[in-house]
C-alpha positions as a Markdown table, in Angstrom:
| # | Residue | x | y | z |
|---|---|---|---|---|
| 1 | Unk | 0.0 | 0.0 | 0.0 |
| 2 | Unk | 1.7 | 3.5 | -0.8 |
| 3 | Unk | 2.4 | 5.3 | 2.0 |
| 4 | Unk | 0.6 | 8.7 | 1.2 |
| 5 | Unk | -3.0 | 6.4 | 0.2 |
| 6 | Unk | -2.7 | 5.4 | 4.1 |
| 7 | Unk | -2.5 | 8.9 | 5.3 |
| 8 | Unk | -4.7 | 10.6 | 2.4 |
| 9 | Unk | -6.9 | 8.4 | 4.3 |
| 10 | Unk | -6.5 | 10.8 | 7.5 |
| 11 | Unk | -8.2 | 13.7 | 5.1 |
| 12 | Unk | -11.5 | 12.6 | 6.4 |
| 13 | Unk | -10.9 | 11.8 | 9.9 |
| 14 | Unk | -7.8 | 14.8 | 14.2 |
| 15 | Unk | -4.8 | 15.3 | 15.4 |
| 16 | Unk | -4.1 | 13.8 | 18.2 |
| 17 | Unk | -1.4 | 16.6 | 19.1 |
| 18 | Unk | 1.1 | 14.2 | 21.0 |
| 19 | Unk | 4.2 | 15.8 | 21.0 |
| 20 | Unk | 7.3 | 14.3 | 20.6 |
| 21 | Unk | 11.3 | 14.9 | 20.2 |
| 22 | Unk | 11.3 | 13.0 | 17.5 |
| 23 | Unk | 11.6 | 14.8 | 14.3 |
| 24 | Unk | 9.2 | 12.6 | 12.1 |
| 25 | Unk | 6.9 | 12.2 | 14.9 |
| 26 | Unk | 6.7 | 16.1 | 15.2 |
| 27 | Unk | 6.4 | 16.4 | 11.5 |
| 28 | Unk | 3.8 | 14.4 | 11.4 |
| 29 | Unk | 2.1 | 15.9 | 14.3 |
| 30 | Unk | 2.3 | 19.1 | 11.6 |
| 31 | Unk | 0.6 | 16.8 | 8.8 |
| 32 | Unk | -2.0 | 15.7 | 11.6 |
| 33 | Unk | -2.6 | 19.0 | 12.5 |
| 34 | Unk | -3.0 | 20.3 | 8.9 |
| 35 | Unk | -5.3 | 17.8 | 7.6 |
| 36 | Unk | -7.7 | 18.3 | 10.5 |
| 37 | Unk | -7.6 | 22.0 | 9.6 |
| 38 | Unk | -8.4 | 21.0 | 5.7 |
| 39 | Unk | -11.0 | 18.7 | 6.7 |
| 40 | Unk | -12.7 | 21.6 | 9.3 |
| 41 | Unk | -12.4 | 23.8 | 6.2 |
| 42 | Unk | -14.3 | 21.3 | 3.9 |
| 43 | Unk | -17.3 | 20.6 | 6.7 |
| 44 | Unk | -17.7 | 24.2 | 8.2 |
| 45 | Unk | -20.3 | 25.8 | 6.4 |
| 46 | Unk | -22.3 | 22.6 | 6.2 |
| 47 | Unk | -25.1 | 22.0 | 8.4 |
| 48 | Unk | -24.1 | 18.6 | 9.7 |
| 49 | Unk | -25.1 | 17.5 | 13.6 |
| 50 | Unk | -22.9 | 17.9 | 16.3 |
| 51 | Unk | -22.8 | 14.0 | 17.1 |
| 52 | Unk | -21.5 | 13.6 | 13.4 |
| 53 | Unk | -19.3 | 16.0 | 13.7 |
| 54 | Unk | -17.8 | 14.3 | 17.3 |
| 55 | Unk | -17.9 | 11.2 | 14.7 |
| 56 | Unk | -15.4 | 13.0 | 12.2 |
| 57 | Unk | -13.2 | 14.4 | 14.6 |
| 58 | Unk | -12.5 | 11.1 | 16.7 |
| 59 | Unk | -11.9 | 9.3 | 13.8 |
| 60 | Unk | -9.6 | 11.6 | 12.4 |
| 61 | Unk | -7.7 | 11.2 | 15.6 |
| 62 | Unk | -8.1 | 7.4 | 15.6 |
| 63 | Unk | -6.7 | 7.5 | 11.8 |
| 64 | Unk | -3.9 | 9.8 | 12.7 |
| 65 | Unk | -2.9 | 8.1 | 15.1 |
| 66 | Unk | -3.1 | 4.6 | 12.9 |
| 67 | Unk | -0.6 | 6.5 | 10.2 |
| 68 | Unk | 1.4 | 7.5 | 13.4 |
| 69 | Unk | 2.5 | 4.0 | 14.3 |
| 70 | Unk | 3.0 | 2.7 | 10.6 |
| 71 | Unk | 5.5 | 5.7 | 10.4 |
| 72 | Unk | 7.4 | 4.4 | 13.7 |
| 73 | Unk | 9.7 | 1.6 | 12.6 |
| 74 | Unk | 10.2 | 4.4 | 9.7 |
| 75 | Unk | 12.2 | 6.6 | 13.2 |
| 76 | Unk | 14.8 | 3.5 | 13.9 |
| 77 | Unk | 15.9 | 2.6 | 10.7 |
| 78 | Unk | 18.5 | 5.4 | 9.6 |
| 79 | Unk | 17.7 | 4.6 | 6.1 |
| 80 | Unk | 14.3 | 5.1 | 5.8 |
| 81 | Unk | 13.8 | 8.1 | 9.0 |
| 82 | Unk | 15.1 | 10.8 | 6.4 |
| 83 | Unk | 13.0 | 9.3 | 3.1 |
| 84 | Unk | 10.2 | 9.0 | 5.6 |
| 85 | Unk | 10.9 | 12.6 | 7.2 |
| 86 | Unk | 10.8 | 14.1 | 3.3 |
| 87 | Unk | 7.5 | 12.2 | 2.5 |
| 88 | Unk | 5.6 | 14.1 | 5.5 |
| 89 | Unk | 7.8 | 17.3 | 4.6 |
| 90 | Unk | 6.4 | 17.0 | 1.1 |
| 91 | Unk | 2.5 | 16.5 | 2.1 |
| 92 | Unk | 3.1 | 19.4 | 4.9 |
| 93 | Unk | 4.2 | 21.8 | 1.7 |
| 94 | Unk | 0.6 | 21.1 | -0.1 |
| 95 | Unk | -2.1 | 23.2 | 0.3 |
| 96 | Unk | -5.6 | 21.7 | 1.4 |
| 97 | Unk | -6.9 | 21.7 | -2.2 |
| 98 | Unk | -3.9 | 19.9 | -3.1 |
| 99 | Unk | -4.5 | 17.2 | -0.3 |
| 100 | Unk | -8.1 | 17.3 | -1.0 |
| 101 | Unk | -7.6 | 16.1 | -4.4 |
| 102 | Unk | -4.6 | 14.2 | -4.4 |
| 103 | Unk | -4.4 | 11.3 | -6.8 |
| 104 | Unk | -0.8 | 10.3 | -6.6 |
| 105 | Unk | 2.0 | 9.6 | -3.8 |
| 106 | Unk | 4.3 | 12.6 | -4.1 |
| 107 | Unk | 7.9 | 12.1 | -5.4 |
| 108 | Unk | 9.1 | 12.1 | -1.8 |
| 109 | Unk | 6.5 | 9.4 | -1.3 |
| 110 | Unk | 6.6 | 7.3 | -4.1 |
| 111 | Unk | 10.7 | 7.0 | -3.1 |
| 112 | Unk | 10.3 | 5.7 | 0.5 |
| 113 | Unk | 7.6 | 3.3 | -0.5 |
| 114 | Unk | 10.2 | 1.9 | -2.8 |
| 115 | Unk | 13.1 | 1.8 | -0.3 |
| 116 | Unk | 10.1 | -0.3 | 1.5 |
| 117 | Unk | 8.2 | -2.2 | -0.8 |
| 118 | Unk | 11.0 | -2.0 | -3.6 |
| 119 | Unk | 10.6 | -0.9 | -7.2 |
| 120 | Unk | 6.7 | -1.4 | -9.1 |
């Protein structure tokens, strides 16, 4: 599964703000962060029910934090924590129409998926 379809995923589900001195768990925490924000912005002029909303934002959070822990073996293996660290660099420098409507891993992505899963 490519890494960026697993946390496109978190589009439609909260942060769970943990914080962290690890680099790529604090970068992510930025991406978490983010895609809450974009998914607020897409739902805020809707007229949805507060229980739905409490739906949204717990399973954001519960998908966050799903993304969170297939990025951690990522953090002790010192050839994928800096692929891994540009992957989550490269979705935190998209805007939220870009995440919105993203169709493909970016290039950062699509290169530590293939130091993981190897070449398609």
């Amino acid at each position: 599964m490519k890494i960026s379809t697993l946390i496109i995923t978190t589009i439609v589900l909260l942060a769970s703000g943990k914080v962290s001195n690890d680099p790529l768990a604090e970068k992510f925490d930025a991406y978490c962060k983010k895609v809450t924000v974009c998914a607020l912005e897409v739902v805020k002029d809707r007229d949805i029910p507060n229980e739905y909303r409490k739906l949204l934002m717990d399973g954001i959070k519960n998908k966050c934090e799903a993304v969170r822990l297939r990025f951690q073996p990522y953090a002790q293996d010192p050839n994928l924590v800096k692929g891994a660290e540009a992957c989550v660099d490269s979705l935190n420098a998209l805007n939220c129409e870009q995440l919105m409507h993203m169709t493909e891993d970016t290039k950062e992505c699509e290169d530590v998926s293939q130091l993981v899963e190897g070449p398609k």
